[in-house]
C-alpha positions in Angstrom: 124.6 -15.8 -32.3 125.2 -12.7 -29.7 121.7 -10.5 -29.9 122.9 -7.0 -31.3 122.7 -4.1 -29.5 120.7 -1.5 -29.8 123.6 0.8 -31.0 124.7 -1.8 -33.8 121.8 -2.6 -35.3 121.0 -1.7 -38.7 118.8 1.4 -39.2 116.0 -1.6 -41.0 116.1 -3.5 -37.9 115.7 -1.1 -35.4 112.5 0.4 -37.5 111.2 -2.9 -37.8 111.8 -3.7 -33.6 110.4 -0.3 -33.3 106.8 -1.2 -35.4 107.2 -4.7 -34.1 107.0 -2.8 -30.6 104.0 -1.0 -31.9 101.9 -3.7 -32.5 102.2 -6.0 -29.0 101.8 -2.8 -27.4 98.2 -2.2 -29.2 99.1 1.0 -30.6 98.5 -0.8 -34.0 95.6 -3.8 -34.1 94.9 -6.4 -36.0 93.5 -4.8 -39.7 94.9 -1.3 -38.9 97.7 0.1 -41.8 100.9 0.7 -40.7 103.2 3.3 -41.5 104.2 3.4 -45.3 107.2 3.6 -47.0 107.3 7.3 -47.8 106.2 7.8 -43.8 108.7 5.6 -42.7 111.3 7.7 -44.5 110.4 10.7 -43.2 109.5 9.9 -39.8 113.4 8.0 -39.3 115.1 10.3 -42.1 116.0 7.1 -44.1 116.3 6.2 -47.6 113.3 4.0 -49.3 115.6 0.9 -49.0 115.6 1.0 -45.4 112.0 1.2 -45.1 110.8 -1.3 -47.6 113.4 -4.0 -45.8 112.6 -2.5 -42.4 108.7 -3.5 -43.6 109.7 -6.9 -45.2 111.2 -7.9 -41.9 107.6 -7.7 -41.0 106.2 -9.3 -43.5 108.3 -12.4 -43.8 107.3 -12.9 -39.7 104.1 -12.9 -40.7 103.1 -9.9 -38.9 101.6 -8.2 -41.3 100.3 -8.4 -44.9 100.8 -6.3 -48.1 97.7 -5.3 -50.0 98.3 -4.1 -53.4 97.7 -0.4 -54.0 96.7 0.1 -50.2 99.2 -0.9 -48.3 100.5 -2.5 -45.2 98.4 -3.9 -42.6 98.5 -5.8 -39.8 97.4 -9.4 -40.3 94.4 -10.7 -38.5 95.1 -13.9 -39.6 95.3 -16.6 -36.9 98.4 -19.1 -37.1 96.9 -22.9 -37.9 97.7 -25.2 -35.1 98.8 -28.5 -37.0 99.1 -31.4 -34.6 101.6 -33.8 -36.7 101.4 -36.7 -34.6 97.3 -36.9 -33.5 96.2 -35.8 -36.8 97.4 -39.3 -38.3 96.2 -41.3 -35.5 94.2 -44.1 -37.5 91.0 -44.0 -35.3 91.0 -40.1 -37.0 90.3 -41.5 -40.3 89.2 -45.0 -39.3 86.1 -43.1 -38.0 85.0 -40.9 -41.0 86.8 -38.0 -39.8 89.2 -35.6 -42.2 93.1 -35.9 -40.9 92.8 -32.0 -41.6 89.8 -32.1 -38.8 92.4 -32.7 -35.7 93.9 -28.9 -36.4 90.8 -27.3 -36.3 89.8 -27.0 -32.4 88.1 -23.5 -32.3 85.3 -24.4 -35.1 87.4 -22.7 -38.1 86.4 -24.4 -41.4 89.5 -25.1 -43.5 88.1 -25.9 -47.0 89.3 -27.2 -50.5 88.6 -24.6 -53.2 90.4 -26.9 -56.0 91.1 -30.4 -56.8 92.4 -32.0 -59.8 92.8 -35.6 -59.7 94.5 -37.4 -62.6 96.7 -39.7 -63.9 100.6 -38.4 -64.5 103.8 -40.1 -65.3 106.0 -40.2 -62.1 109.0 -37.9 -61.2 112.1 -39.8 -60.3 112.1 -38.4 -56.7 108.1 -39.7 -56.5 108.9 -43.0 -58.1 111.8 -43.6 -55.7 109.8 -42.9 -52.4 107.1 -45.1 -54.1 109.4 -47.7 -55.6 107.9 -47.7 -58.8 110.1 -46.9 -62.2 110.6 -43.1 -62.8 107.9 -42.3 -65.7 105.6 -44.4 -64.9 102.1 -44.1 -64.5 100.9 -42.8 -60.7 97.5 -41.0 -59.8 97.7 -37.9 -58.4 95.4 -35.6 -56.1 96.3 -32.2 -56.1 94.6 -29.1 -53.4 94.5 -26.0 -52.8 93.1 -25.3 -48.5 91.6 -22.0 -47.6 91.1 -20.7 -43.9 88.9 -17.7 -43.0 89.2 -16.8 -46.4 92.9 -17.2 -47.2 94.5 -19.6 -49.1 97.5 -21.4 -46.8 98.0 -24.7 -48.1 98.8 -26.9 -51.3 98.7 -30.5 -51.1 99.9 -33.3 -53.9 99.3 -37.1 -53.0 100.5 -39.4 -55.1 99.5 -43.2 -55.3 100.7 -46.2 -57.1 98.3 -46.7 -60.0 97.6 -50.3 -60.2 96.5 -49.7 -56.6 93.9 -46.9 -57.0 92.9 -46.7 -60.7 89.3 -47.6 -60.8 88.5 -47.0 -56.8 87.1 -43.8 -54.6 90.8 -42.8 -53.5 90.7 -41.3 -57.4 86.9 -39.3 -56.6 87.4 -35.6 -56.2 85.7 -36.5 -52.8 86.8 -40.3 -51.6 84.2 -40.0 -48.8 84.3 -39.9 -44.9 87.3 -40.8 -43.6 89.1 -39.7 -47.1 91.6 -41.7 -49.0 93.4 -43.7 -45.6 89.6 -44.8 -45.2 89.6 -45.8 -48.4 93.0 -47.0 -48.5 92.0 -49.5 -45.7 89.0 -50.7 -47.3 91.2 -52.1 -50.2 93.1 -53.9 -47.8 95.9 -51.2 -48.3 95.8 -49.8 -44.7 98.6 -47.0 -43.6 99.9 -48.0 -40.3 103.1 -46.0 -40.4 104.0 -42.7 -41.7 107.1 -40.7 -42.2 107.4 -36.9 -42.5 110.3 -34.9 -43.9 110.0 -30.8 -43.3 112.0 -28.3 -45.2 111.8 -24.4 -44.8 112.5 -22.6 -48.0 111.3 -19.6 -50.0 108.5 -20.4 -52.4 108.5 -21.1 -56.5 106.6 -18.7 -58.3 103.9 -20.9 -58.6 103.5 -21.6 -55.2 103.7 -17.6 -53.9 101.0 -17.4 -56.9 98.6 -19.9 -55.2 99.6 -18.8 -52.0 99.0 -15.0 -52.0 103.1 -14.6 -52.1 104.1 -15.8 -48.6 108.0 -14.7 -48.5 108.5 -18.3 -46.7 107.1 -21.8 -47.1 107.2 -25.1 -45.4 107.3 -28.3 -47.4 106.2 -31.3 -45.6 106.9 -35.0 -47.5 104.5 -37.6 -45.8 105.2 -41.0 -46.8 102.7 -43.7 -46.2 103.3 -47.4 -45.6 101.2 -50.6 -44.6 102.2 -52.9 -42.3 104.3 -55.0 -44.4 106.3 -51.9 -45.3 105.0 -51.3 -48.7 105.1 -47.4 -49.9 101.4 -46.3 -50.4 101.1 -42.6 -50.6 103.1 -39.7 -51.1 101.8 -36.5 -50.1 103.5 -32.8 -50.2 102.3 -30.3 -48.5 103.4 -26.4 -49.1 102.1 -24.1 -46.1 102.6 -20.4 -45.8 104.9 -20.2 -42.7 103.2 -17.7 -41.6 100.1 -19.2 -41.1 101.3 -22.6 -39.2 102.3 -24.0 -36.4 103.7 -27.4 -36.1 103.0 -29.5 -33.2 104.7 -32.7 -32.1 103.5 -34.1 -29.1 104.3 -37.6 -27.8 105.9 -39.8 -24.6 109.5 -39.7 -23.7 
């Protein structure tokens, strides 16, 4: 699509290039408030709707963050690094290490503030993947990541029951290594995965558990053993803003 010019964009956008502008340049740093609606307004003579959209062009880049009752500030968040293809590598898991450890380079702890593990009938997309019949019986292990404080990430495995019931993949923690470890040890090894990523906008109980990101990315990872056989399920919602995928591999 041809890049507007400056004399046909919309009043929003050219505020929102304008503060965009503002912020590389320094003149606002990371934590500092930006210019409110009611400033905005005066400063550009516009009407409120210009400068609420102007700021929610913003703040669906993830450049800055609303805080109720105080404002708009710029985020000091740092986007995630998540490596999709070495994070799965099975000498990752194989040697006691978290799948989630290969994003962290820079000593940031990403931790798990919730887990529920339990057993739940099966949705017919979930039963498809895992070729079981819709309603029946899978476990599930549901949580919620935080980084520096801020919640970016809900994850939902789900496993064939007659495969897990009774074994550490269904612990709150399934030890080092975590469930592919486990996994392995019950002869149930993943050796090839598949991952499926879709942008959307979030339900409202994701942009509840998520601090109301205005975009999400939903990741399906499907896991199979070496004789093809479907053995996990996982989906992952991350705030967009707080990503970044990486795919690296030969030509």
């Amino acid at each position: 699509m041809p890049r507007q010019s400056k004399g046909t964009q919309l009043k929003y956008q050219r505020i929102a290039d304008a503060l965009k502008a503002d912020v590389e340049s320094g003149r606002y740093g990371p934590g500092d408030r930006l210019p409110g609606e009611n400033e905005l307004m005066e400063q550009h003579g516009v009407a409120r709707m210009t400068a609420r959209h102007a700021l929610g062009v913003l703040r669906s880049e993830g450049i800055v963050e609303a805080r109720k009752g105080a404002g708009v500030f710029v985020r000091s968040f740092r986007p995630l690094r998540r490596s999709g293809i070495r994070r799965l590598a099975g000498e990752q898991w194989a040697a006691g290490r978290s799948v989630w450890s290969a994003d962290l380079g820079d000593q940031r702890v990403l931790t798990v503030d919730r887990v529920v593990v339990e057993e739940a009938p099966a949705s017919a997309r979930v039963a498809g993947l895992l070729g079981v019949p819709a309603g029946q019986p899978v476990w599930e292990r549901r949580r919620r990541y935080v980084l520096d404080g801020k919640p970016v990430l809900l994850a939902g495995s789900r496993f064939p029951a007659e495969l897990v019931r009774d074994t550490a993949v269904v612990r709150p923690d399934p030890g080092p290594g975590g469930v592919y470890a486990r996994l392995g040890e019950l002869g149930h090894a993943p050796t090839r995965f598949r991952e499926e990523i879709t942008a959307r906008t979030p339900t409202a109980a994701e942009a509840a558990e998520l601090s109301r990101p205005s975009t999400v990315i939903l990741i399906t990872r499907t896991a199979f053993t070496a004789t093809g056989t479907v053995v996990e399920v996982n989906d992952m919602v991350l705030d967009a803003a707080s990503y970044i995928l990486e795919y690296e591999f030969d030509a």
